[in-house]
N, C-alpha and C positions, 0 to 999 in steps of 0.2 A: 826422147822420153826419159822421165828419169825414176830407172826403176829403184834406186832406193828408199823413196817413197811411198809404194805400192805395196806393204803388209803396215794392216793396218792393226792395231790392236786395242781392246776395249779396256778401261780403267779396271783395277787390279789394287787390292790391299793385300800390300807381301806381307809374309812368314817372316821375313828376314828382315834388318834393318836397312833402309836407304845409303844409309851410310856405306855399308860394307857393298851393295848391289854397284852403287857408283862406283867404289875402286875397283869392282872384281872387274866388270863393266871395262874400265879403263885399263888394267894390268893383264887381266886374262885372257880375254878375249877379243878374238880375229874373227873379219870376217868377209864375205865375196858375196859376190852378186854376178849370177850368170843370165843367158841372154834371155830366158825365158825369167825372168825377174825372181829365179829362186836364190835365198840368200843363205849360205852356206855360213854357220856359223861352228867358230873352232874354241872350245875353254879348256886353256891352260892349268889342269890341277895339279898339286902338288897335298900329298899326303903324306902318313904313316903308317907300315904294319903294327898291330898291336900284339904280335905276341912271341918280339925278340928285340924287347926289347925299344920297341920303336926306329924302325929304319925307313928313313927318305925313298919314295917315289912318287915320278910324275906319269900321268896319264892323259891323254887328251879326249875331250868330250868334245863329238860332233853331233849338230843339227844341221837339217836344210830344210828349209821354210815355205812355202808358196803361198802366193795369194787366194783366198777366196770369199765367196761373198760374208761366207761366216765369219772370215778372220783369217789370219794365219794357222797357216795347218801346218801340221808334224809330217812329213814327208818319207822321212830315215832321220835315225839317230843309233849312234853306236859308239863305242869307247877303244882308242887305239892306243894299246899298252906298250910301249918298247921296250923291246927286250931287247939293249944293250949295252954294252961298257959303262953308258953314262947314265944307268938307272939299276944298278944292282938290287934294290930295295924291291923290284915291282917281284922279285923270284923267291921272296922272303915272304911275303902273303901264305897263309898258311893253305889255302885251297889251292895256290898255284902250284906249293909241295906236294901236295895229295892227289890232287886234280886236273894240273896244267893242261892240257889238253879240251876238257870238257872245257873249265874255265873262261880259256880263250875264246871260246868260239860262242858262251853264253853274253861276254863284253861285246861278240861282232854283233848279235842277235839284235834285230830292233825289239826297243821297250815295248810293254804294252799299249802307253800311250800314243804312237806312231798314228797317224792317222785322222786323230783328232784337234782341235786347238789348242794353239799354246797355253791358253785360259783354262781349254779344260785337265789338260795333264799339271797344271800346277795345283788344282781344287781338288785332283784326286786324293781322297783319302788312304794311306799306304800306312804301313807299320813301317817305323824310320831306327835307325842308327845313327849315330853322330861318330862314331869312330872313323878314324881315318883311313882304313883300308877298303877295299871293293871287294871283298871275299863273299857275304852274302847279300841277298835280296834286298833289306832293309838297310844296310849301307850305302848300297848304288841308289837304294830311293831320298834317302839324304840327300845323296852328292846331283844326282841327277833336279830334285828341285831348287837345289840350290842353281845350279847352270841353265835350267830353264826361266827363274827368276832374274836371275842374272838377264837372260837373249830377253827376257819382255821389257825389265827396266830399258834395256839400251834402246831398244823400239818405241818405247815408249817417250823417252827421251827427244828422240830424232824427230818425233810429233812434236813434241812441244815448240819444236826450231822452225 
């Protein structure tokens, strides 16, 4: 059987341009497929804190997907920050200064959208940020439809083949 054909997903007019979805699509993102046909997907981000400055860090956004009749469903999703040598910028976030502890464990935290379709966590209506850091609400809702847009184009893609 070939399960990387088994989430299926329903047409979608993105937020974002096509353009940028196909390279993020291509450069950022990984992804697995385990036995039970969940497909684990991994987005390579790469941002900035905004308030030193602008300093580099990368962060990784994960989903894992299942099939069902409705669609693809949110399963878990959560953001692994590294905290080390080669991402000095992620400790420069100004909540990670104030906060690091809380912080951390609100990036382990599944979103509210967990559980529902990828369809519908993208149509959610959120109050968004476009700055580069993940410090509040409204930045992780940024970044996160952006990586969910991201996982639908490439699925959606993989239908068209």
């Amino acid at each position: 059987m070939d399960t990387t054909k088994t989430l299926r997903v329903q047409p979608l007019k993105y937020p974002l341009s096509t353009r940028a979805l196909e390279k993020w699509a291509a450069s950022d993102l990984s992804r697995a497929v385990d036995a039970n046909g969940r497909r684990h997907f991994q987005y390579h981000y790469v941002g900035s804190t905004c308030t030193d400055g602008g300093s580099a860090f990368h962060a990784n956004f994960h989903v894992v997907l299942s099939p069902s009749p409705q669609g693809a469903v949110i399963e878990a999703a959560w953001i692994d920050l590294p905290l080390d040598d080669g991402n000095p910028g992620a400790a420069q976030m100004c909540v990670f200064q104030t906060q690091r502890d809380l912080f951390l464990a609100e990036l382990s935290r599944p979103p509210a959208f967990c559980g529902g379709t990828l369809e519908a966590a993208i149509e959610r209506q959120v109050e968004l940020d476009y700055a580069g850091c993940l410090c509040f609400d409204q930045m992780l809702n940024h970044k996160w439809r952006n990586v969910l847009c991201t996982i639908h184009y490439a699925l959606a893609s993989e239908q068209r083949t």
